[in-house]
C-alpha positions in Angstrom: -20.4 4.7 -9.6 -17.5 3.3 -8.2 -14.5 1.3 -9.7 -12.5 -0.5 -6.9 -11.3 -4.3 -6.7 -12.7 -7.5 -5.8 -12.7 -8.5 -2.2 -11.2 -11.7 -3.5 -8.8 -10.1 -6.3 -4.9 -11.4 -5.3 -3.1 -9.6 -2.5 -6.5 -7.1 -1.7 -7.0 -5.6 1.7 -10.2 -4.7 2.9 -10.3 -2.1 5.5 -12.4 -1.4 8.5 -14.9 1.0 6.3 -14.9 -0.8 3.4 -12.6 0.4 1.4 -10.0 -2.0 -0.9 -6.7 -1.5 -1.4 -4.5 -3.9 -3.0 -0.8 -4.4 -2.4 1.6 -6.2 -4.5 4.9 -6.9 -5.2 6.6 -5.2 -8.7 9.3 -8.1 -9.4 6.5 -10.3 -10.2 4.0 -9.9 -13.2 0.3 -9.5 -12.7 -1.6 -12.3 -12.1 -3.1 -13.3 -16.0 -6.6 -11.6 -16.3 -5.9 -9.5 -13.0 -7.3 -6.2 -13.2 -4.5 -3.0 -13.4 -4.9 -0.5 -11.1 -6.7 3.2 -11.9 -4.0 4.7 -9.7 -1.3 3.1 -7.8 1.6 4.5 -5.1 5.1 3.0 -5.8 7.3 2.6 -3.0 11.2 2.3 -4.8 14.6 3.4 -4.2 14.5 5.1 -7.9 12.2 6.0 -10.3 9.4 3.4 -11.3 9.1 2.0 -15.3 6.3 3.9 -16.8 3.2 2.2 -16.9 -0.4 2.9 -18.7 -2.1 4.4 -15.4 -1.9 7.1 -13.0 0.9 6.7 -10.5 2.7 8.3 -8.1 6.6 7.0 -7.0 7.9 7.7 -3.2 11.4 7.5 -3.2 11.3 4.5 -0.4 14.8 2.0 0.0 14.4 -1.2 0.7 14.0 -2.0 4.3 13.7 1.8 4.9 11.6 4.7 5.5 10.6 7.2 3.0 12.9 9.8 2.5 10.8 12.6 2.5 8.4 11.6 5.4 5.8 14.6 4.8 5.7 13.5 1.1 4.6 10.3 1.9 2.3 11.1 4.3 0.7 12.9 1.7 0.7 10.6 -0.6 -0.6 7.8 1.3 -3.8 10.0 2.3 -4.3 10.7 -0.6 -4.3 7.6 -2.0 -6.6 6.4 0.7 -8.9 9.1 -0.3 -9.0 7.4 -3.6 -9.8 4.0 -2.2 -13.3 5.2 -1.8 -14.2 4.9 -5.4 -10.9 4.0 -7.2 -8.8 0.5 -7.9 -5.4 1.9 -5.9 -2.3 -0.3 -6.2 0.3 0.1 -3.1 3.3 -2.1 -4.8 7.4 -1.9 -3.7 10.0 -4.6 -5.1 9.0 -7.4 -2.9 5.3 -6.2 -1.9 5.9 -6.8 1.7 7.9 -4.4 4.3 7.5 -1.1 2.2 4.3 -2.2 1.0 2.9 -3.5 4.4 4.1 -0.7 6.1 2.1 1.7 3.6 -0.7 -0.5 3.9 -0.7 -0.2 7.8 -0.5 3.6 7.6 -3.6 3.1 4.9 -5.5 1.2 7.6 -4.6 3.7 10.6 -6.2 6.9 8.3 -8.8 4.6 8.0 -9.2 4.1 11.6 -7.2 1.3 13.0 -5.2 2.2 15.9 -1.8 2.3 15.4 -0.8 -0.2 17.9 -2.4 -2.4 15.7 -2.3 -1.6 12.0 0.8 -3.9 11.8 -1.7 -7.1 13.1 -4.7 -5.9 11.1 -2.2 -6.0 8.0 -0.8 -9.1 8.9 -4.2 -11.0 9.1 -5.4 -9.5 6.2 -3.0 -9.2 3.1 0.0 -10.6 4.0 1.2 -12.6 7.6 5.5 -11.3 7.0 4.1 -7.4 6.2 6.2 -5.0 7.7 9.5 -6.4 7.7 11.7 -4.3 10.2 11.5 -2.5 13.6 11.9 1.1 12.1 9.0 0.1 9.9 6.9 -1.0 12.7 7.7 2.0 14.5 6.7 4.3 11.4 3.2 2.6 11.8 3.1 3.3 15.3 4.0 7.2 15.3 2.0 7.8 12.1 
């Protein structure tokens, strides 16, 4: 039995297989009666609150790229592997460049070529995603 979002659940992505993701941003609150997340991947400068599910923090600066690049590659197929049967929460600060930029890398494991994981995020969760050229380029070479 599987446990993953609705389709129509705020700031969800669905990807090419299936799959559902959501991305949000942490310095706003959950939507009221939004579901939490079984596992989610934060994306900060410095170590995340604690909250009551599984998580796992990239050490990510705003308007940067991770700073341990195999780390995060790690962690973001891993947490596409979970997508399969799991409610998995990509959040940063604002929920856009670090998070779009995950989410892109999300939709290139599941097999959207790189060239255009940045468009296929932008149509689908969010049309400012992946907010610098460094970004964009992480997308392209991951």
């Amino acid at each position: 039995m599987t446990d993953t979002w609705h389709p129509t659940d705020p700031g969800v992505l669905r990807l090419p297989s299936g799959r559902l993701v959501r991305g949000r941003g942490l310095r706003h609150p959950l939507p009221p009666g939004a579901p939490t997340p079984s596992y989610a991947l934060y994306l900060l400068g410095r170590q995340p609150p604690p909250v009551p599910w599984e998580f796992t923090w990239i050490r990510w600066p705003d308007f940067r790229l991770p700073a341990d690049r195999p780390a995060a590659r790690a962690a973001l197929t891993a947490a596409w592997a979970r997508t399969a049967d799991e409610r998995v929460e990509i959040a940063c600060g604002g929920g856009r460049g670090r998070t779009g930029t995950a989410l892109a890398c999300l939709a290139v494991l599941d097999g959207v070529p790189p060239k255009e994981a940045v468009a296929f995020v932008r149509r689908g969760y969010d049309r400012h995603a992946v907010e610098t050229p460094w970004q964009k380029r992480y997308v392209r070479r991951f």
